[in-house]
C-alpha positions as CSV (number, residue, x, y, z in Angstrom):
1,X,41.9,-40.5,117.0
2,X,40.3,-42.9,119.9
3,X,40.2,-41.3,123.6
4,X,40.2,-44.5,125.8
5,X,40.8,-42.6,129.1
6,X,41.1,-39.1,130.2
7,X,41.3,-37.6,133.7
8,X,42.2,-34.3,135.0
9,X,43.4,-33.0,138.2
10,X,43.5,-29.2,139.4
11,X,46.4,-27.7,141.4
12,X,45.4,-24.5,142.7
13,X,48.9,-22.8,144.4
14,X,46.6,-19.2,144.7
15,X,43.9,-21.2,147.5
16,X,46.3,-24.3,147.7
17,X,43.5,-26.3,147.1
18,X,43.8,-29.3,144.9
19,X,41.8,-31.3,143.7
20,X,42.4,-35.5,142.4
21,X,40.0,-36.6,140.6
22,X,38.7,-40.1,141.7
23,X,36.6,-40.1,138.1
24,X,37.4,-40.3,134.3
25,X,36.4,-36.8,131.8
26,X,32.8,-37.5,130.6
27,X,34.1,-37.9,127.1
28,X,30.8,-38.1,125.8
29,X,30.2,-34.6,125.9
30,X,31.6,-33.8,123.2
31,X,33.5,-30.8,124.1
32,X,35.2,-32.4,126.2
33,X,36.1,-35.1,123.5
34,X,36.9,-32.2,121.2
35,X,39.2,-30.5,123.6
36,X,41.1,-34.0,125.3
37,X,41.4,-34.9,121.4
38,X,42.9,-31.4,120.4
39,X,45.9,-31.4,123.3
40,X,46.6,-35.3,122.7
41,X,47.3,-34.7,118.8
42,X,48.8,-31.5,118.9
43,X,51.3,-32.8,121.1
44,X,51.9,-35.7,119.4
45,X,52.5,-34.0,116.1
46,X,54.9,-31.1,117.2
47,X,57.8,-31.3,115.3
48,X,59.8,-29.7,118.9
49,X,59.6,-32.5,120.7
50,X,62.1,-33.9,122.4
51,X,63.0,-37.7,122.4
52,X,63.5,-39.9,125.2
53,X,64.6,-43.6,126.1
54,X,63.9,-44.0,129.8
55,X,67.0,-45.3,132.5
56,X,67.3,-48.8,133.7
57,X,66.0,-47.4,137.0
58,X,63.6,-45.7,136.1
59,X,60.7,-45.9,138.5
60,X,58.2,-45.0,136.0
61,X,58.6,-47.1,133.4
62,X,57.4,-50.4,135.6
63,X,54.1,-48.7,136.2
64,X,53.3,-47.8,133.1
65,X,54.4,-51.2,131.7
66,X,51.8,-52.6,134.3
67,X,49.4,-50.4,132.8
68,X,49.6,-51.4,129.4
69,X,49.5,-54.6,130.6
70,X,45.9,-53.6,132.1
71,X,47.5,-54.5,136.1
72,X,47.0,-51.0,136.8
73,X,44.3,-48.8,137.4
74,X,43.9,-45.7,134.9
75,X,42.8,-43.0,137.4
76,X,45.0,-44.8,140.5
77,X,48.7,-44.3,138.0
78,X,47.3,-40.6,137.2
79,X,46.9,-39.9,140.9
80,X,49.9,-41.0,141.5
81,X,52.0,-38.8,138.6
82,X,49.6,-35.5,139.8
83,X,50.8,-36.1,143.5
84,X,54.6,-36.4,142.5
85,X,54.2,-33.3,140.3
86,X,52.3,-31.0,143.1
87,X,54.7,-31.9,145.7
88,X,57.3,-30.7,143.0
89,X,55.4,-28.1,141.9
90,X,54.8,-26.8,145.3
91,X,58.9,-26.6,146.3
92,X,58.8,-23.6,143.7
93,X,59.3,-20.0,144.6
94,X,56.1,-19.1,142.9
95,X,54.0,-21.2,140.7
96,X,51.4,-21.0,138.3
97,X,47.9,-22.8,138.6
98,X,48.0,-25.9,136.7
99,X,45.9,-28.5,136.0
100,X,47.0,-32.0,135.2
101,X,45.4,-33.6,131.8
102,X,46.2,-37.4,131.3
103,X,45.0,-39.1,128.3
104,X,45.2,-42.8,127.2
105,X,44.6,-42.5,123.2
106,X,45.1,-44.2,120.3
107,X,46.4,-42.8,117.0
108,X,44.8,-43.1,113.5
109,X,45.7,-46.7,111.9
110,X,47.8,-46.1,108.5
111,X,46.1,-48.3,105.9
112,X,48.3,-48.7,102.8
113,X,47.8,-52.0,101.5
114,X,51.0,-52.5,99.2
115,X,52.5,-55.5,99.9
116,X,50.4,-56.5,103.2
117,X,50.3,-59.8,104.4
118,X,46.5,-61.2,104.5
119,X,47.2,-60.8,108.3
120,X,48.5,-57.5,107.9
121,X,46.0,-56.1,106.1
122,X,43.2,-57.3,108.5
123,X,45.0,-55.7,111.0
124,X,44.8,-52.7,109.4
125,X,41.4,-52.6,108.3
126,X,40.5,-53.1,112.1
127,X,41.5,-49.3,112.2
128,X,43.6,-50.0,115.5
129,X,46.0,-47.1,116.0
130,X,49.3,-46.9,118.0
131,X,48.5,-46.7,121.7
132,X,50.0,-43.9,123.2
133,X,49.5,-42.6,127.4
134,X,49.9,-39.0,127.6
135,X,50.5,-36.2,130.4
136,X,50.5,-32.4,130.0
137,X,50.6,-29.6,132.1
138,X,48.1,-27.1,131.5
139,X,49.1,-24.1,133.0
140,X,46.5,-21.8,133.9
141,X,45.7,-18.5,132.0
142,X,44.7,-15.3,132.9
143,X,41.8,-13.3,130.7
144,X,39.1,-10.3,131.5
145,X,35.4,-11.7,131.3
146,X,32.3,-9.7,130.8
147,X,30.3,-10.1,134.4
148,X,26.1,-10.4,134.0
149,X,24.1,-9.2,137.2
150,X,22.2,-6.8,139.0
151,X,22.5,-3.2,140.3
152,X,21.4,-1.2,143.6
153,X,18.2,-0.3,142.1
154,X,17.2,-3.9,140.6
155,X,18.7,-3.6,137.0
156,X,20.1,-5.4,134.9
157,X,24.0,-4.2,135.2
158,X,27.5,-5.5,133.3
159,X,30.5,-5.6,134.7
160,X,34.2,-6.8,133.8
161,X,36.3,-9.2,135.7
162,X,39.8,-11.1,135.2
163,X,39.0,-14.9,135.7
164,X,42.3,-16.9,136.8
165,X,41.8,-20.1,135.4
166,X,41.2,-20.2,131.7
167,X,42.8,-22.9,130.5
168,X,45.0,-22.8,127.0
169,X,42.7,-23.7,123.6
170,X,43.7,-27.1,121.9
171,X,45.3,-24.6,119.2
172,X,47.8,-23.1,122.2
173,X,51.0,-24.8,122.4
174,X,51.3,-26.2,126.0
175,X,55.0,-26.2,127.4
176,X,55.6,-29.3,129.1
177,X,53.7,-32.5,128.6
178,X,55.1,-35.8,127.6
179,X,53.3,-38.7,125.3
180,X,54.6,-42.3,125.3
181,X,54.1,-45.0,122.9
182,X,52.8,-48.7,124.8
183,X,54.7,-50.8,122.7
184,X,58.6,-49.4,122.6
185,X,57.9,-47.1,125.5
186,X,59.6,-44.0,123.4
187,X,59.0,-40.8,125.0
188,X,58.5,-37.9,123.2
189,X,58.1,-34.7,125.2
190,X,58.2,-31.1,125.1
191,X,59.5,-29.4,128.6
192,X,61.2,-26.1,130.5
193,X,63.8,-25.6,133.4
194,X,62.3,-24.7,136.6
195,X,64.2,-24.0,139.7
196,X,62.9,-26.4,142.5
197,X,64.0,-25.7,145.6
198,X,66.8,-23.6,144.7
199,X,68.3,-25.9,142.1
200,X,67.5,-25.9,138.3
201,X,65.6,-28.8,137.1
202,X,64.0,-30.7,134.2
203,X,60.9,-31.8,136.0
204,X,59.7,-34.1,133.5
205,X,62.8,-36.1,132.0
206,X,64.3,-36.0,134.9
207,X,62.1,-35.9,137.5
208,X,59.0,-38.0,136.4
209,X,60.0,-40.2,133.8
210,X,63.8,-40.4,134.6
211,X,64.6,-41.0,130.9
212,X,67.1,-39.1,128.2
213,X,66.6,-36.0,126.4
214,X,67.1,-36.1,123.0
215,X,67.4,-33.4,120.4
216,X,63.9,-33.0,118.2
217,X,64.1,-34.2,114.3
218,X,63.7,-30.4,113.7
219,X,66.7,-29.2,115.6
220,X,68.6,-32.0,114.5
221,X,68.0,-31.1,110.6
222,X,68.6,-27.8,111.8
223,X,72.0,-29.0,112.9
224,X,73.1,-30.9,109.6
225,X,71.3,-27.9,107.2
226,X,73.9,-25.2,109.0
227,X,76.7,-27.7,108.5
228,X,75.7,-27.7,104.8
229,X,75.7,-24.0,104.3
230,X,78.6,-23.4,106.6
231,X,80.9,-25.7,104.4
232,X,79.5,-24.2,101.3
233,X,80.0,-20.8,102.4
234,X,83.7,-21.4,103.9
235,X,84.8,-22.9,100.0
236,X,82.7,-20.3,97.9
237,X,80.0,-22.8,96.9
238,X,76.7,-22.0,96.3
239,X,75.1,-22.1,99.7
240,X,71.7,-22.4,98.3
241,X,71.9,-24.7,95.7
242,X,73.9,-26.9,99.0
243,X,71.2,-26.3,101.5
244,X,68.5,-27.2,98.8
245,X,70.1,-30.4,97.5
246,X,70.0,-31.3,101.5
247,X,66.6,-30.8,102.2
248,X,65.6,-32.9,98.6
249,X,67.8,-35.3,100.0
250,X,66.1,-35.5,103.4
251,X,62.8,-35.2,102.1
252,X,63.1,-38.3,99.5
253,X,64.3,-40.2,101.8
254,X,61.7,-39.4,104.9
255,X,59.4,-41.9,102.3
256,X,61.1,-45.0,103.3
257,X,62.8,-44.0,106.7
258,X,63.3,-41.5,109.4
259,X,66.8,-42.4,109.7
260,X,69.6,-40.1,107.9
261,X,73.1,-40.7,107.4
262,X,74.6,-37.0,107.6
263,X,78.0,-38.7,105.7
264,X,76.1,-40.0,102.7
265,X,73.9,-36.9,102.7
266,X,77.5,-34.9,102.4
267,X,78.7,-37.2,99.7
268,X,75.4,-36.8,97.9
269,X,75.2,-32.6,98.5
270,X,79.1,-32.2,97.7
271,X,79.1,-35.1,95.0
272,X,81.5,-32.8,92.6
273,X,84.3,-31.7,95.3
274,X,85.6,-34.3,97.1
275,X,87.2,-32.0,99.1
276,X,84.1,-30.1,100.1
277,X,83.1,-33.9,101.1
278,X,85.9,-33.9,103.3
279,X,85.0,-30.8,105.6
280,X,81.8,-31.8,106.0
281,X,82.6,-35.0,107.3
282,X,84.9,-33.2,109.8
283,X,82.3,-30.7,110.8
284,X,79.7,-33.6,111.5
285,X,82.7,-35.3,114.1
286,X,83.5,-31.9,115.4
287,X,79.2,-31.6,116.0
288,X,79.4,-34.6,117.7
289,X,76.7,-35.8,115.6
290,X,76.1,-40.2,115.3
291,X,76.5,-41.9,112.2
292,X,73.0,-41.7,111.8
293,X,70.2,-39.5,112.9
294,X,66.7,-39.4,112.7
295,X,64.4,-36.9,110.6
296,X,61.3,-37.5,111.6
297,X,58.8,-38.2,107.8
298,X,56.3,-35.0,109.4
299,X,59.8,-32.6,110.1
300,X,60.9,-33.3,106.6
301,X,57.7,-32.8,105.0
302,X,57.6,-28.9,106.9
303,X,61.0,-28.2,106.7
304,X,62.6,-29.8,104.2
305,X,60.4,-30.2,101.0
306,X,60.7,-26.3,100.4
307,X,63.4,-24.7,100.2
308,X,63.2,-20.1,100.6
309,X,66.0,-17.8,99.8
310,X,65.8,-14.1,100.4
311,X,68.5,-11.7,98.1
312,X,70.2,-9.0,99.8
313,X,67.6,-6.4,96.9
314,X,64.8,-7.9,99.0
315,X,63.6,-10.5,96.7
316,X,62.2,-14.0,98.1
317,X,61.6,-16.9,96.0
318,X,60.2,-20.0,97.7
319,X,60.6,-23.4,95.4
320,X,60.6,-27.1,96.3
321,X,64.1,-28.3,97.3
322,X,64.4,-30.9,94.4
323,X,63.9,-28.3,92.1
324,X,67.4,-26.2,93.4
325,X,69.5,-28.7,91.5
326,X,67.5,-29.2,87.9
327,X,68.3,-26.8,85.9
328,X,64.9,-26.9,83.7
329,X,63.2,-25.0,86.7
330,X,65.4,-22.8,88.6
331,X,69.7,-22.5,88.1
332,X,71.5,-20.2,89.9
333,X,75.1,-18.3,87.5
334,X,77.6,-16.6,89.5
335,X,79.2,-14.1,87.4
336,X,82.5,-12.8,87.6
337,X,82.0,-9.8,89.7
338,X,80.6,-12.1,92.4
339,X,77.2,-11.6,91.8
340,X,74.6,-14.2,91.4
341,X,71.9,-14.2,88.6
342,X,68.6,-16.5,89.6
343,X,66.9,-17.7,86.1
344,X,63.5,-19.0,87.0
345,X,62.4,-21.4,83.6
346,X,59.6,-23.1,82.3
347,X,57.3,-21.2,83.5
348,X,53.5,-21.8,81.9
349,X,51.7,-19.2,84.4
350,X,52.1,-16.6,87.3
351,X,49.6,-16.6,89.9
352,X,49.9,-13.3,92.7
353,X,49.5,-13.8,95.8
């Protein structure tokens, strides 16, 4: 990852004092680097956020068009988000501290050569990442410090104090930040309600950015995997060997896009009962769910290459999702009395863990 630019601004609302920076983080110290580059990939990778397309009228998206277009000044545009977001802020009943951490960054370039294009694969041997410009608000923390000084008597003395501005590790999720690619201007983002003078609000969507929110590729598998196991369960399929057939089918297909059809994922799960088929295409309409969604390749490689069952004697068996419709590893017999019998095959060795 390459930090191009990184600013940030304080808002204190215990001494409402706050301070705009009018310089760029020294991002040659490197733990600075290291903590800029922490925030900007963590929230790039989260598999919560939220995506966006902003309005026609959004005021935003001009500015940060001139940006990328290199009309605009770095720190000038950040100065002029922080001022919008402490006057907001500041309508609040009580606020945290905050400080304001704005990032222009570019992601690691993906070099597969395959079928590249001379041109294409000297682009990608320049190592030139996606450009992204990033905002997140890095709300203040509270923690006890140990205290060094002196006593009454000239001795060395210790003491312990609460310090109110720790900011969150790189490893801490941060609640509300938002990180926009320069060339399609999508907005992924990660936010919370706040009530701002008196009425709720989504500060950065729809305040800042004025742009769409968007359900996440996670909750939007999460939406189409209960669909599957809801359908299976109302017709007395197997709701595991369902909801594992739809992650295999999610996962293999995350290699070549991020878009999933949830019909031809039904037809493929249900493939031996039309009828099955049939209710899951009506539970998709009733969802409200589009003809096609998108799964992003990182959500399906978390969520859906495994699939993990848990038996009502206590017993949990993790296995990868392609495996819960083959037979020669795993194959699930429902006996007559209703119960189920797991048979785990082909087994070479058992490792504890």
């Amino acid at each position: 990852m390459k930090i191009n630019h990184a600013v940030l601004h304080v808002f204190d609302f215990v001494s409402c004092v706050n301070v705009f920076a009018h310089d760029e983080l020294d991002l040659s110290a490197k733990n600075t680097k290291r903590y800029v580059a922490g925030h900007a990939k963590r929230a790039l990778g989260n598999l919560d956020n939220k995506r966006g397309s902003f309005a026609e009228d959004s005021l935003f998206a001009p500015e940060l068009k001139r940006y990328f277009r290199g009309e605009r000044d770095f720190v000038d545009l950040s100065v002029q988000i922080a001022e919008y977001l402490v006057q907001e802020l500041g309508r609040m009943e009580k606020t945290e501290s905050t400080d304001l951490l704005v990032i222009d960054f570019e992601d690691e370039a993906s070099a597969v050569v395959g079928d590249m294009s001379d041109e294409e694969l000297a682009r990608a041997y320049e190592a030139k990442g996606k450009r992204y410009f990033a905002l997140l608000l890095l709300e203040a923390r509270q923690a006890y410090m140990h205290e060094v000084g002196t006593g009454e008597d000239g001795a060395t003395a210790t003491g312990i104090a609460r310090h109110h501005a720790i900011l969150p590790n790189p490893s801490q999720k941060v609640q509300s930040y938002a990180v926009i690619e320069s060339g399609s201007l999508a907005v992924a983002f990660c936010d919370k309600a706040r009530t701002i003078a008196g009425e709720e609000r989504w500060l950065i969507p729809d305040g800042l950015l004025h742009c769409s929110m968007e359900a996440s590729g996670k909750e939007t598998f999460g939406t189409v995997a209960r669909i599957v196991e809801e359908v299976a369960q109302e017709y007395g399929a197997n709701t595991a060997v369902a909801l594992s057939k739809a992650k295999a089918y999610v996962s293999e297909h995350a290699e070549e896009s991020d878009e999933v059809y949830p019909e031809e994922l039904g037809r493929e799960v249900f493939a031996d009962d039309a009828a099955l088929q049939k209710r899951f295409e009506e539970a998709v309409a009733e969802e409200a769910l589009p003809e096609k969604v998108v799964v992003e390749k990182a959500v399906a490689q978390r969520v859906a290459k495994n699939h993990k069952i848990r038996t009502d004697t206590g017993i949990e068996i993790t296995f990868p999702a392609e495996y819960g419709e083959n037979p020669d590893f795993i194959e699930f017999v429902s006996a007559p009395n209703g119960l189920i019998s797991i048979e785990l095959k082909n087994i070479g060795h058992i490792e504890n863990k």
